[in-house]
C-alpha positions in Angstrom: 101.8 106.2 130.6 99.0 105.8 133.2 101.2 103.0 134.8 103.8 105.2 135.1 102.4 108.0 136.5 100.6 105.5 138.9 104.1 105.0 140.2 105.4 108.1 140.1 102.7 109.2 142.4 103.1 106.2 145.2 106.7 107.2 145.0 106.1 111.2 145.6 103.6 109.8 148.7 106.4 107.5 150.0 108.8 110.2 149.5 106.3 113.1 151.4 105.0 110.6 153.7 108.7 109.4 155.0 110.3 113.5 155.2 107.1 114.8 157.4 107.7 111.6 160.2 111.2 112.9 160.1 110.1 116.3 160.2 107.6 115.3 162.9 110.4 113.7 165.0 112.5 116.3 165.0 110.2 119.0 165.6 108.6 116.1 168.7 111.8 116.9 170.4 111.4 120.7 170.9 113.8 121.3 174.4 117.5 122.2 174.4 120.1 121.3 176.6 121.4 124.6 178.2 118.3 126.6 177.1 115.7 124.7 178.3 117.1 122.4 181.0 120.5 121.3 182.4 121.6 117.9 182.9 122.9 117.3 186.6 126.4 116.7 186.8 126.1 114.2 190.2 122.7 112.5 189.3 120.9 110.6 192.0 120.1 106.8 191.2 116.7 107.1 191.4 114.7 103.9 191.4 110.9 104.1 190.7 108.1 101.1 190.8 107.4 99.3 187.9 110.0 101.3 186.0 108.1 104.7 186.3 109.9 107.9 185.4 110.2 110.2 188.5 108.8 113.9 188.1 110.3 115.4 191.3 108.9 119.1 192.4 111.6 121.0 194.7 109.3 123.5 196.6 109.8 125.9 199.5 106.4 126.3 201.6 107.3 129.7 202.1 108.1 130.7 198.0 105.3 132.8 196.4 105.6 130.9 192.9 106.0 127.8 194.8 102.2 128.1 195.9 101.1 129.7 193.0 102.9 126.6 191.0 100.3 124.2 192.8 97.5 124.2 190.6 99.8 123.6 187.1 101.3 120.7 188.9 97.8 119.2 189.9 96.8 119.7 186.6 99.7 118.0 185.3 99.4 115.1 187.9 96.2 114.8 186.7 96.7 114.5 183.2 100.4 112.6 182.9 101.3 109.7 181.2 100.7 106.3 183.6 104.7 105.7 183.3 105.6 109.3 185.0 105.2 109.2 188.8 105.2 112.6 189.9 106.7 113.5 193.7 107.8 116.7 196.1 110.3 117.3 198.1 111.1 120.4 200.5 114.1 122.3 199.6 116.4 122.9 202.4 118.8 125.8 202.3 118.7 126.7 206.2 117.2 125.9 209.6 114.0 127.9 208.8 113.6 126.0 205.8 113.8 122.9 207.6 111.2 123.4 210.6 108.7 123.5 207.0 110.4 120.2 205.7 109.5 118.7 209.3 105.9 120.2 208.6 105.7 118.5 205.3 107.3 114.7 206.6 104.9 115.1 209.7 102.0 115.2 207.7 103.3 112.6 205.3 104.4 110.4 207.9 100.5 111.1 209.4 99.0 110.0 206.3 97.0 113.5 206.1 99.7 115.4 203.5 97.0 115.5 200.7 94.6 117.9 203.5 97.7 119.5 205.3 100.0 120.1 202.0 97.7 123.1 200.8 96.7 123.9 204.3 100.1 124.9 204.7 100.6 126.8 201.8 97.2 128.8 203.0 98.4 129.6 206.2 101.5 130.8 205.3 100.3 132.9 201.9 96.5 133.6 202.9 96.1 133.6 206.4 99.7 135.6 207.2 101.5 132.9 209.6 105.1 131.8 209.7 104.7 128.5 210.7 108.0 128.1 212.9 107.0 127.5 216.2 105.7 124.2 217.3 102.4 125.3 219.1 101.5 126.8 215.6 101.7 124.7 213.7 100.7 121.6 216.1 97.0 123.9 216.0 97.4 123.5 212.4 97.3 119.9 212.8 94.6 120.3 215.5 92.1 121.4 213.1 92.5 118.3 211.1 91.8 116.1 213.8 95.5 115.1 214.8 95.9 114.8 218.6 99.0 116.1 220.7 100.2 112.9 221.1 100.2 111.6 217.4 101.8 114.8 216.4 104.7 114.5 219.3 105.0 111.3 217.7 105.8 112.2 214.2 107.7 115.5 214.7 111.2 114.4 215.7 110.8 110.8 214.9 113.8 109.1 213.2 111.5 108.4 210.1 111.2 112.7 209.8 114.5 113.4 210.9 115.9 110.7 207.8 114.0 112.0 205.2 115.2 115.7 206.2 118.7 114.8 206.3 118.4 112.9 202.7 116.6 116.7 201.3 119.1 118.7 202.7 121.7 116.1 200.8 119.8 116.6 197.3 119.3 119.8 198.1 122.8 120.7 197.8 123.7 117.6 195.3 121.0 118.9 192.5 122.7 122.7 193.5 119.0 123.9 193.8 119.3 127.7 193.7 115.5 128.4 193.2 112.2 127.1 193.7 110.2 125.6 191.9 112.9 123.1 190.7 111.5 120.4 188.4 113.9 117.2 189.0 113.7 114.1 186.1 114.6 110.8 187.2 117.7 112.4 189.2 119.6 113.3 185.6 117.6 116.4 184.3 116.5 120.0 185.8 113.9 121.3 183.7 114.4 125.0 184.8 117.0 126.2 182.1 117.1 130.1 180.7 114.6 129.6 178.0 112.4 128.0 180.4 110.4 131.1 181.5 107.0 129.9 182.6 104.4 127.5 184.5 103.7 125.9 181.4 107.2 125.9 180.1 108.4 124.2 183.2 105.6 121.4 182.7 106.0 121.0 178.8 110.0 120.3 179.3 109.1 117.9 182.4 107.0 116.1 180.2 109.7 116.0 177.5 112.0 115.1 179.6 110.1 111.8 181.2 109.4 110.7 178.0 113.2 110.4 176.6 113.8 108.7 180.1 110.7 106.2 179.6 111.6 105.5 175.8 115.5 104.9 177.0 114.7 102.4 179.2 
């Protein structure tokens, strides 16, 4: 009787044990397709060192949640997986929007984005300035120890000018209507209807890399 019950009671643990990692798998995979993000229909072939999963940030300089976005996305770069390689890009709908592209590839193309990126954002949402005319925002490179001639060299170069052209192409491929987008690996947009906050937006990012990284 003893023996029996002994194996009555490994097979209720094997039983339990096997329906809550089934539960648990399910329940791991929490985001909806539709609800919670949208699968591109054109995606981009995105192709990432050491086959890292691309986290891609659509931002305008000039959108209010775009700057108040910044600190869940540092925290999030912070704290990611090593496979997930988080990146920005400018969104560019018109001409304005591209003079604060050029802003964003000068610095880049500088080496100085990690200072100028948030002095940016500060100047346009603290400090009141629009940022569209060259003499602005060369001063805003001034401060940072950028001379004329470095910045005349950057502005318009062709390396600026190519990586423009290529956001105003994915702009319109990834039909970004808003910003803050969140782009995964080219395939996914994590900005569906049920996706209604800063945290939302990061949790179904995060998701989202880790299908793409357990695909590959």
């Amino acid at each position: 009787m003893i023996k029996y019950f002994k194996k009555a009671k490994r097979y209720l643990f094997l039983t339990l044990s096997f329906f809550f990692t089934i539960g648990y798998a399910d329940d791991h995979l929490v985001y909806e397709e539709g609800r919670h993000y949208n699968t591109l229909g054109l995606a981009e072939r995105i192709v990432a060192e050491d086959n890292k999963v691309e986290v891609l940030e659509v931002f305008a300089y000039s959108c209010n949640h775009c700057f108040n976005f910044e600190p869940y996305l540092d925290q999030f770069d912070d704290s990611k997986a090593d496979y997930i390689d988080v990146v920005k890009m400018p969104v560019i709908f018109n001409d304005a929007y591209k003079m604060h592209a050029r802003i964003y590839y000068t610095a880049e193309s500088l080496g100085n984005l990690d200072v100028m990126h948030t002095e940016v954002y500060r100047a346009i949402h603290l400090d009141r300035k629009m940022l569209m005319e060259e003499d602005e925002i060369f001063a805003l490179f001034e401060k940072h120890g950028v001379t004329e001639e470095e910045f005349q060299s950057r502005f318009r170069s062709f390396t600026v000018e190519s990586k423009i052209n290529r956001a105003q192409r994915l702009t319109r491929k990834y039909k970004i209507r808003s910003t803050p987008s969140m782009i995964i690996n080219g395939k996914y947009m994590a900005n569906g209807p049920a996706t209604r906050t800063f945290e939302d937006m990061i949790a179904v990012s995060k998701e989202l890399a880790e299908r793409e990284f357990l695909s590959n």
